[in-house]
N, C-alpha and C positions, 0 to 999 in steps of 0.2 A: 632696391625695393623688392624686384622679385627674389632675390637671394634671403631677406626677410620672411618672406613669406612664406618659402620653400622651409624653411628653419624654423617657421613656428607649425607649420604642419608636419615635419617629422618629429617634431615633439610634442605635436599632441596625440599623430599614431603611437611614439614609444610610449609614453605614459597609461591610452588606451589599450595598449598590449601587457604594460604592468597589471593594471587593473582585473582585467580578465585572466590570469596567470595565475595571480593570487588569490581570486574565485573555483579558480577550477581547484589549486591546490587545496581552501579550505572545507571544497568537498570530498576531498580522496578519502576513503574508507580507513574508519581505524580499526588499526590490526587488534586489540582492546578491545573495543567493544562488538568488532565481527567476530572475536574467539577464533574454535576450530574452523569455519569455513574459508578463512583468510590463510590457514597454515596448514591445511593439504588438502588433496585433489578430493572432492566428495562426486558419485555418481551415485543416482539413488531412481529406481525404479517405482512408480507408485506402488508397486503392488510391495515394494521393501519396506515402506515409510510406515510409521507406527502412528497410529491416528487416537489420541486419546477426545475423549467427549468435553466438554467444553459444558454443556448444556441441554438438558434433550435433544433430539434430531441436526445437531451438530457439532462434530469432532473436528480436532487438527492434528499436522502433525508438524512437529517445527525443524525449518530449518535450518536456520541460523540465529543465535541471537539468544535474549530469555525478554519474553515477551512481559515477563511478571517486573522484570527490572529497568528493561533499553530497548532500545530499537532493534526490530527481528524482522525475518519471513518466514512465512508458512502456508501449506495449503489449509483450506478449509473446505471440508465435506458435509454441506449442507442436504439433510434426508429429502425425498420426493415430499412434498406437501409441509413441507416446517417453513413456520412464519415468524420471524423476531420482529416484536412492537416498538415503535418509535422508541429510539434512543438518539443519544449520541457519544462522539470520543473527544478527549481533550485534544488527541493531538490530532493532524492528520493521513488518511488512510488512502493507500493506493489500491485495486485489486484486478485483477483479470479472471473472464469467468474463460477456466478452461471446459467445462462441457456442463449441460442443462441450462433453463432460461430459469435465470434469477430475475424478479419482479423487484424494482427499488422506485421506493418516493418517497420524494425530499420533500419535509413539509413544504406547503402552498404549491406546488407540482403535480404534476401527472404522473403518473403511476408509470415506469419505462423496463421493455421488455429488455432484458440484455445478456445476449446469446453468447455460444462460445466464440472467443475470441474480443469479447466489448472489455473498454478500459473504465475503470470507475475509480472518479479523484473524488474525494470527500473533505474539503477543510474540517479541520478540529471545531466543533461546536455545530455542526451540520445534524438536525434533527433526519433522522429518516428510519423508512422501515426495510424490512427486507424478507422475501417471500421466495422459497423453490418450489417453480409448479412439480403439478402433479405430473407421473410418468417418469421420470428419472431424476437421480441427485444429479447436484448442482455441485461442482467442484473449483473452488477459485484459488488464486494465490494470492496471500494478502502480503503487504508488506508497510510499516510504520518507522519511522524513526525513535520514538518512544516508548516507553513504557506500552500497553495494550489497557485499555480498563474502559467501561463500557458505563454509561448513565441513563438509566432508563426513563422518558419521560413523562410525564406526572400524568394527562391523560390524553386520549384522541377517539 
């Protein structure tokens, strides 16, 4: 009996160890759709990266990826006092603010300061705004699995 027992628990460890195997595999990064940043060594100074504008009072500059077609990162250089209106993304959005406090809220929320260093996860379909106070830009790194395309909403 105990020798059953012992036999259906390492078979349901190896099976739980297939599982997550296979998980992690169907995350590894494809060299396809990472391009150049998968097939040699990039070091890149801010002050090197080419920041084109996007929109009034905010540019990027991209890292990896083409954001018009797949999944990419980039930073984004939000101006002192620029405000984007409620929108939202199909898919979703990770970002980190490396320096200035970006202001974000998600409809039916409160308005949340988020300094350098805060992490911001957005599911796809997450209505919100987003505001860089005054006194310094706001610099974040975004990064998406899809495509990038932005829906602005109807009103607030």
């Amino acid at each position: 009996m105990k020798m059953t027992k012992l036999l259906i628990v390492l078979s349901v460890c190896s099976m739980a160890m297939l599982v997550v195997n296979s998980a992690q595999a169907a995350k590894k990064p494809d060299k396809a759709r990472m391009g150049k940043a998968m097939s040699k060594m990039v070091m890149q100074n801010m002050s090197e990266m080419t920041f084109q504008q996007e929109q009034p009072g905010i540019s990027q500059a991209n890292l990896w990826g083409d954001p018009s077609k797949a999944g990419y990162g980039m930073m984004k250089k939000y101006s002192a006092g620029t405000m984007l209106p409620y929108h939202s993304h199909s898919k979703f959005i990770r970002a980190v603010v490396l320096s200035g406090n970006l202001m974000v809220q998600v409809e039916g929320a409160a308005e949340k300061k988020m300094r350098m260093g805060s992490y911001i996860f957005l599911p796809g379909g997450t209505k919100h705004m987003m505001k860089c106070e005054a006194g310094a830009d706001c610099i974040v790194f975004e990064t998406q699995d899809g495509k990038y395309d932005m829906m602005m909403a109807a009103s607030h």
